[in-house]
C-alpha positions in Angstrom: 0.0 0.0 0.0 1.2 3.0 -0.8 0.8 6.0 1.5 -0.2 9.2 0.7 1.7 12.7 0.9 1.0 14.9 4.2 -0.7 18.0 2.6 -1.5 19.4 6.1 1.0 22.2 7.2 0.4 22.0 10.8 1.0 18.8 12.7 -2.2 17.0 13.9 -3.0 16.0 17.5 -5.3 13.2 18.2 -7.7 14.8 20.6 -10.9 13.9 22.0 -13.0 16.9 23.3 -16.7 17.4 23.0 -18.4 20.2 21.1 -21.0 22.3 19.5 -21.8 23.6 16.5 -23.7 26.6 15.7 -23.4 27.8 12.0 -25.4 31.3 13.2 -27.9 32.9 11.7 -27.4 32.6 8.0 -28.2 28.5 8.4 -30.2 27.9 12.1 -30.5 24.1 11.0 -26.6 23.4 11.7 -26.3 22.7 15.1 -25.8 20.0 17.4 -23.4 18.1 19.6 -20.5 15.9 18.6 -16.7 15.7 19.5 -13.0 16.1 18.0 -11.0 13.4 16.9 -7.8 15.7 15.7 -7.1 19.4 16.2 -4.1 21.7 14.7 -3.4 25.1 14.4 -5.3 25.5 11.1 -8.4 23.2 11.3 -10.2 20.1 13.2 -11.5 17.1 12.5 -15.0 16.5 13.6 -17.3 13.6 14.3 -21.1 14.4 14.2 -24.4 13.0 13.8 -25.8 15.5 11.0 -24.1 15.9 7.7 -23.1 19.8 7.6 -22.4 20.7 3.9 -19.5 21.3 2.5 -18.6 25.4 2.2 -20.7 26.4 5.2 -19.4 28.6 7.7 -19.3 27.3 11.2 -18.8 28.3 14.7 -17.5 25.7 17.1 -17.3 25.7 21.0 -14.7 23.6 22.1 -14.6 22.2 25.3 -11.3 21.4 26.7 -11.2 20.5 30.7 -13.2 23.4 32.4 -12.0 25.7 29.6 -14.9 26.7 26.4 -13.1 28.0 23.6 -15.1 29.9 20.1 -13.6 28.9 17.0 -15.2 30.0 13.7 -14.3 28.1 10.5 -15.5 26.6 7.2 -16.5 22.8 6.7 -14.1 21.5 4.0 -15.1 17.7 3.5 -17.8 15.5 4.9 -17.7 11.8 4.7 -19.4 8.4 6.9 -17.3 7.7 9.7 -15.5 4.7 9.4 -17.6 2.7 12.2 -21.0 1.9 11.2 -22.8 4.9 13.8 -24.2 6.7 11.3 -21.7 9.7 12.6 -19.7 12.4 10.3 -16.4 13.1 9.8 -16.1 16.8 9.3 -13.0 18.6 8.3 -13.0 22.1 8.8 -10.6 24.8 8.5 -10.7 27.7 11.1 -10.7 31.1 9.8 -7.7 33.6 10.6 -8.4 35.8 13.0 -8.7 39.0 10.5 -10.8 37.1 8.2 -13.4 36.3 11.2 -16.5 39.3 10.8 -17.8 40.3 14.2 -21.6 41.6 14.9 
């Protein structure tokens, strides 16, 4: 088996924290609950019961220990999760700071 190239710049972390997903006001029907599976500086991989489409623009809390933390970003894939749940893998990429549009 050949294995593929790394294409990610940033170096992934296998980390399980719960979440949830609000994509605001421009799409109230993605929301919910799910968890990481990998964070880096530039993006997170998701697991989720609802399929979010691809190019919408997301805002995650992120629940690490006692600490909540805001993260806005765009879904980038979707796909089944490899165990038969019925769950989502979602990649998303955060946004940069400057790019992130404040009410």
């Amino acid at each position: 088996m050949v294995e593929k190239p790394e294409r990610r710049k940033a170096i992934r972390v296998c980390s399980l924290n719960f979440i949830n997903i609000d994509s605001g006001k421009e799409n109230p029907v993605t929301y919910g609950l799910g968890r990481t599976l990998e964070l880096n500086v530039e993006g997170a991989t998701l697991e989720v019961a609802d399929k979010l489409p691809v190019g919408v623009f997301i805002e995650v809390e992120l629940a690490m220990g006692d600490v909540i933390t805001t993260l806005k970003g765009e879904v980038k894939n979707v796909q089944p999760s490899a165990s038969e749940s019925g769950l989502y893998r979602v990649g998303i990429q955060f946004l940069k700071p400057n790019t992130v549009h404040l009410e």
